[in-house]
Steps between C-alpha positions, in 0.01 A plus 500: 500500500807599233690173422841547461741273268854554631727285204870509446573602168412818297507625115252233431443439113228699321259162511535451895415849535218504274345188662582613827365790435146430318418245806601740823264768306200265510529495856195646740595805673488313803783236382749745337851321428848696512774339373848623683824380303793437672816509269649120480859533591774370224602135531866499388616130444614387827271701634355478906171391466420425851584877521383636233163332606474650848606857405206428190283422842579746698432728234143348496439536855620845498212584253214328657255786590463492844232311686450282153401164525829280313437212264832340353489367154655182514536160365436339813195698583140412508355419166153664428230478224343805419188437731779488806624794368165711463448327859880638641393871337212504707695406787778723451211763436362427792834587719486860443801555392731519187660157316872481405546190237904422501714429215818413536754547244649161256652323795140532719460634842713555795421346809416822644191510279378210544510534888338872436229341264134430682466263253663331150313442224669271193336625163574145326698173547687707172783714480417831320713801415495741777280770245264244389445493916352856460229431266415177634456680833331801350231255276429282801428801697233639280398165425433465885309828542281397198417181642427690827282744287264291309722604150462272243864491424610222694302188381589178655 
């Protein structure tokens, strides 16, 4: 299974990337992560949003490998602690098929995603910048396949 993390938003800072970077490589072979940035259109002060928001989402959907089972990152998604989460890997694992995780751009997701998305998934009651999203993502991701694994690195 390759999980891939479709965000809105690109030319990350050096720190995101790093981060990003040092969890996705951790990964098993078996639970590779691709990150696909989508370019976050300019908001201009009197700016659409409502627009700019679906074109951001149709961008998304147009980059969802196909036959990819959708999750939508979203406030008012499911909250999960990291057992749930080693628990939804297996699951998704256990579909056959690659994962697209969904991040929308500053003003969320359009409705198009979230009808798209199999399921949404809230990271925290918290608002976090949209490239802190990556490495959260990325660290409870290995955090799940080490739990899954036996690896001492997630102690709870």
């Amino acid at each position: 299974m390759q999980i891939h993390l479709l965000c809105i938003g690109n030319r990350m800072p050096d720190w995101v990337s790093s981060a990003y970077d040092d969890y996705a490589k951790r990964l098993p072979a078996h639970c590779r992560l691709n990150c696909i940035e989508i370019p976050a259109m300019k908001r201009p002060q009197h700016a659409d949003l409502a627009k700019i928001t679906q074109t951001e989402g149709d961008a998304l959907l147009a980059n969802i490998p196909k036959g990819a089972y959708c999750i939508a990152l979203d406030e008012k998604g499911q909250h999960w602690s990291t057992k749930e989460v080693s628990q939804q890997l297996t699951r998704w694992q256990a579909l056959g098929c690659d994962v697209a995780l969904l991040v929308g751009g500053p003003d969320g997701l359009s409705d198009a995603v979230r009808v798209r998305a199999q399921q949404t998934w809230s990271l925290s009651a918290l608002t976090f910048p949209h490239p802190l999203v990556r490495v959260i993502l990325a660290e409870q991701l290995y955090r799940a396949c080490s739990l899954l694994s036996g690896h001492p690195y997630h102690r709870a």
